[in-house]
TORSEMAR-354121 format. One record per residue (C-alpha): residue in three letters; y, x negated, z. Coordinates in steps of 0.25 Angstrom, whole numbers, plus 5000, padded with zeros to 4 digits. Layout:
REM residues N
    aa     py     px     pz
   ALA      Y      X      Z
...
This chain:
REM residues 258
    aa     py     px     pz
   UNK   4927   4939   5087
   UNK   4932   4948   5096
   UNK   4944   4938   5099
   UNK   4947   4937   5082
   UNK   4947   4951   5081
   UNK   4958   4955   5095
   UNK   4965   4941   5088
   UNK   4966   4947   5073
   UNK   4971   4962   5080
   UNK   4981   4955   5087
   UNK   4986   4949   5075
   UNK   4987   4959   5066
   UNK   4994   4966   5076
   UNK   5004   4957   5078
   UNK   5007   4956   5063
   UNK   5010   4970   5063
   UNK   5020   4969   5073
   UNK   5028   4956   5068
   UNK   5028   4964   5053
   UNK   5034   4975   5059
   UNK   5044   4968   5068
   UNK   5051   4959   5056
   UNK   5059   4969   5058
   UNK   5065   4979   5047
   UNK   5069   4974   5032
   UNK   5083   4978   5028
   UNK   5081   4989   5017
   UNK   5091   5001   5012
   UNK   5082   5015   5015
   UNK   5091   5025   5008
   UNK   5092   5031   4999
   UNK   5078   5029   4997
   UNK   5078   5036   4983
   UNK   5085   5031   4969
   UNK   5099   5040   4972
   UNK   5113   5039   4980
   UNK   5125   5046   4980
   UNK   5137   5044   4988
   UNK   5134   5052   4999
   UNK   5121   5043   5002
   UNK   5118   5035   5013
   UNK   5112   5020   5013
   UNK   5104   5015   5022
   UNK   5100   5001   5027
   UNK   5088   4998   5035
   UNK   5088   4985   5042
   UNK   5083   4977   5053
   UNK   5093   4965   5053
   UNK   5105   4972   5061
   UNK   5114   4960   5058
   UNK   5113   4964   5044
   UNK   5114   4978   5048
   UNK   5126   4976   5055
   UNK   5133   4969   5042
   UNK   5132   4978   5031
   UNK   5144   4983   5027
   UNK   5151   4968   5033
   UNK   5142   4957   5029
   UNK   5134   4965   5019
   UNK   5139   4975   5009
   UNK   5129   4985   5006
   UNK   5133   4991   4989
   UNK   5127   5000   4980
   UNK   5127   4993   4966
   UNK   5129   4999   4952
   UNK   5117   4992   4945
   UNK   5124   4996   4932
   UNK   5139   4994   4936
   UNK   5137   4984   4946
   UNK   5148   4991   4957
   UNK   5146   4992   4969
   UNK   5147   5004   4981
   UNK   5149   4999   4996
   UNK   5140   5004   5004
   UNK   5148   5008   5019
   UNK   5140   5008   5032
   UNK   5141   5022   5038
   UNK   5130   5021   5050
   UNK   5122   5009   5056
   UNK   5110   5015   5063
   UNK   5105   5005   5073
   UNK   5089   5009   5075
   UNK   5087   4998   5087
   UNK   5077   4986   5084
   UNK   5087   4980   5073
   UNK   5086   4992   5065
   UNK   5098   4996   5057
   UNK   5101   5007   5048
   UNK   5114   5005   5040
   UNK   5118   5017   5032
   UNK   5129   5015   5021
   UNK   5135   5025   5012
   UNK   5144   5021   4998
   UNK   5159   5020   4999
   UNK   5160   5025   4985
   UNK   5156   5033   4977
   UNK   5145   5029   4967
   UNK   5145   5032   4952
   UNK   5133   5045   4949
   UNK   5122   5039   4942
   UNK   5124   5025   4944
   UNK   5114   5017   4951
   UNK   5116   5006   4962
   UNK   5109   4999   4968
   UNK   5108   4993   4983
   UNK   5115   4980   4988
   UNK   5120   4971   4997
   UNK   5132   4961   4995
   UNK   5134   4951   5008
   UNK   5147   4942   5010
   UNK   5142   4931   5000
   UNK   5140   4943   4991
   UNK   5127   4941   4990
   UNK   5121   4953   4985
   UNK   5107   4958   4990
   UNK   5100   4970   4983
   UNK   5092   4979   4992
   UNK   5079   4982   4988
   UNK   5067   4992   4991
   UNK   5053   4993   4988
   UNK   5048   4999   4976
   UNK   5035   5004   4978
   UNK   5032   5006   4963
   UNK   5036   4995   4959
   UNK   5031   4988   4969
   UNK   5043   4978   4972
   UNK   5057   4977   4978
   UNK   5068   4984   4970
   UNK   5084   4986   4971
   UNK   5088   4998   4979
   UNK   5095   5007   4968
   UNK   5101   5021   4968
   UNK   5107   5031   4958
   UNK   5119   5039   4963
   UNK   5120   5054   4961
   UNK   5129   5062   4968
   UNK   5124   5066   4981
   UNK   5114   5077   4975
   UNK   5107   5090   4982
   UNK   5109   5097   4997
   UNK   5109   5090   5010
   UNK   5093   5091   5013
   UNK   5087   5101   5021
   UNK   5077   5101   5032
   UNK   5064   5107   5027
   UNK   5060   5107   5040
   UNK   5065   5103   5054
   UNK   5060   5088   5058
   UNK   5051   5087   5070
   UNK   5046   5075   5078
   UNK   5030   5074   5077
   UNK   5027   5060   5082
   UNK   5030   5050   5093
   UNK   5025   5036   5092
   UNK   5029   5025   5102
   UNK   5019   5012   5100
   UNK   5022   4999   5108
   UNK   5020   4986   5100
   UNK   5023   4972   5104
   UNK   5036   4972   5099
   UNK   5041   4984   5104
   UNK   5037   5001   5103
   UNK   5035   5007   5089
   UNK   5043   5020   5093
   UNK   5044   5034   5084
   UNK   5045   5047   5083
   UNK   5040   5054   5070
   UNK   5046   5066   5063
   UNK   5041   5075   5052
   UNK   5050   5083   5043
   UNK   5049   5090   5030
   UNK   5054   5082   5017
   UNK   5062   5087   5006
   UNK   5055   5083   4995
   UNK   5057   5075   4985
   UNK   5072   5071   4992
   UNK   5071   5058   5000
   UNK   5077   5061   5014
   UNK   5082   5052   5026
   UNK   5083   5056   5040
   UNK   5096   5054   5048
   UNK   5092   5054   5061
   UNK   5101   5056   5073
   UNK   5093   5051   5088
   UNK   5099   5055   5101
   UNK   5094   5048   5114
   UNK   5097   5061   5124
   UNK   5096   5051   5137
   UNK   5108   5042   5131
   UNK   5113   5051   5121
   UNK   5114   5039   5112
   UNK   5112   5044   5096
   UNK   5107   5036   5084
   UNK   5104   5038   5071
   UNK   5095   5033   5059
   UNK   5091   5037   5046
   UNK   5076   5039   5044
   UNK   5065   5040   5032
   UNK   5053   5048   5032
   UNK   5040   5048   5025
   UNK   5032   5061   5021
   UNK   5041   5070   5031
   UNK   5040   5059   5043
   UNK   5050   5052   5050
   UNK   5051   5041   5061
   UNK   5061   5039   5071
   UNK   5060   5026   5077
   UNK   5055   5012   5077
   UNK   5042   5003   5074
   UNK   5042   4991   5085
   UNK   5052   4984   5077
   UNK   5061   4993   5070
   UNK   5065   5008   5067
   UNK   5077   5018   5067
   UNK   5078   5022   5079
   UNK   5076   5014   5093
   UNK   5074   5025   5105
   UNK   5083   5021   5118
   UNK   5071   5014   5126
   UNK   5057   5013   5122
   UNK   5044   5011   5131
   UNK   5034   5020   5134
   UNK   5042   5025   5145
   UNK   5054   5029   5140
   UNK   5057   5044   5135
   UNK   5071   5046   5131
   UNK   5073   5060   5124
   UNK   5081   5059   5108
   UNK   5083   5071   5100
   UNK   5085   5067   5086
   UNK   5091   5074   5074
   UNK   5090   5072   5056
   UNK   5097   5075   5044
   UNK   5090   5072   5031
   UNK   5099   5064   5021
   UNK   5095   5064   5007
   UNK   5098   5050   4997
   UNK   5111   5057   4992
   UNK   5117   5060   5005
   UNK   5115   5074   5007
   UNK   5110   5076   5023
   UNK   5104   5088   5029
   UNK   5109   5095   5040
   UNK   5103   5091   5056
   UNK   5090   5093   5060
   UNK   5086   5100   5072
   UNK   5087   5090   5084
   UNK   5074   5086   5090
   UNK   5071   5079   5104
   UNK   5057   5069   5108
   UNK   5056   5061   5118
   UNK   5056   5046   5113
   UNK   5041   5041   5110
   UNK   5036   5033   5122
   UNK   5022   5032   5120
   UNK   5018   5044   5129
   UNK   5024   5054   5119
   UNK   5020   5052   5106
């Protein structure tokens, strides 16, 4: 009974990690509400970097008038490489759309074939087209309510690698939705990256599970203790971005830190 019981543990462990290393599904994260503007950014997630690395070539990404039918190139301004096969593409539009009009998400490849992209909708309960209404860019840049601080470590090794982030908390504006631009700095090599984070309830994460994530750190074992200093902005779904934060330095979780 004893041997059934270790045998089943086992097993459910291991399901756990092969869900979580089939790797990350291609999906467009913002603008997360219903608007756009011009000024807006665009961003792809995906954990296929030979796709990542042929949108704009192989793979024209458009927003779509669903009444007109024209359509918006979308440019490539930034590729953020998170490690792990994790990209993030960031696009902006190279014209300007039409106030009011809605568009909506897609993809056109070199057979012009055209593929929607599509998010969860949680009312519904079902896939739907990812569709905006464009304004022009609306409101101030936001503003920190309060600084952000860093409140957690975590560093957990798993079979198929470290599960490896730090935790920060910070003060919403409500009801605006808010991305966090994130700019990490390794003080050993100097070497910078930058990602573009979401939170939930006033939390963020910087970092990976054992498979996937924004931001890989230099080196990772238990050993290692590299110093970063890491910086934000908030940046609204029209495009306006606040000012800096205040710069703030941890030692990479390890393990003996957290």
């Amino acid at each position: 009974m004893k041997k059934i019981f270790i045998i089943t543990v086992l097993s459910f462990f291991i399901t756990i990690a092969k869900a979580d290393c089939l790797g990350y599904q291609t999906s467009c994260v913002w603008p997360c509400g219903k608007l756009i503007s011009n000024h807006s950014i665009v961003i792809i997630n995906t954990g296929d970097s030979s796709y990542g690395n042929a949108i704009g070539s192989k793979y024209k990404i458009y927003l779509q008038s669903t009444k007109t039918k024209n359509r918006i190139l979308l440019l490539v301004t930034q590729v953020c490489n998170g490690g792990l096969n994790f990209m993030q593409i960031v696009l902006t539009p190279s014209s300007k759309l039409i106030e009011g009009e809605e568009y909506e998400l897609i993809e056109v490849d070199r057979a012009k074939k055209i593929t929607k992209f599509t998010g969860r909708d949680f009312e519904q309960q079902k896939d739907v087209a990812i569709k905006w209404k464009a304004v022009n860019r609306s409101g101030n840049a936001p503003v920190w309510q309060k600084q952000p601080t860093l409140i957690r470590k975590i560093y957990i090794g798993y079979g198929c690698g470290p599960e490896v982030k730090t935790i920060f908390s910070f003060e919403p504006i409500e009801p605006i939705e808010q991305l966090i631009k994130t700019i990490v700095k390794n003080k050993r090599t100097g070497i910078e990256k930058t990602c573009y984070l979401q939170s939930s309830n006033g939390l963020f994460e910087l970092g990976h599970n054992m498979c996937w994530g924004e931001f890989e750190f230099t080196k990772e074992s238990k050993n290692d203790n590299d110093e970063y200093e890491v910086r934000f902005n908030l940046v609204d779904e029209t495009g306006n971005v606040s000012i800096q934060s205040d710069v703030i330095s941890f030692i990479q979780p390890n393990g003996a830190n957290e």
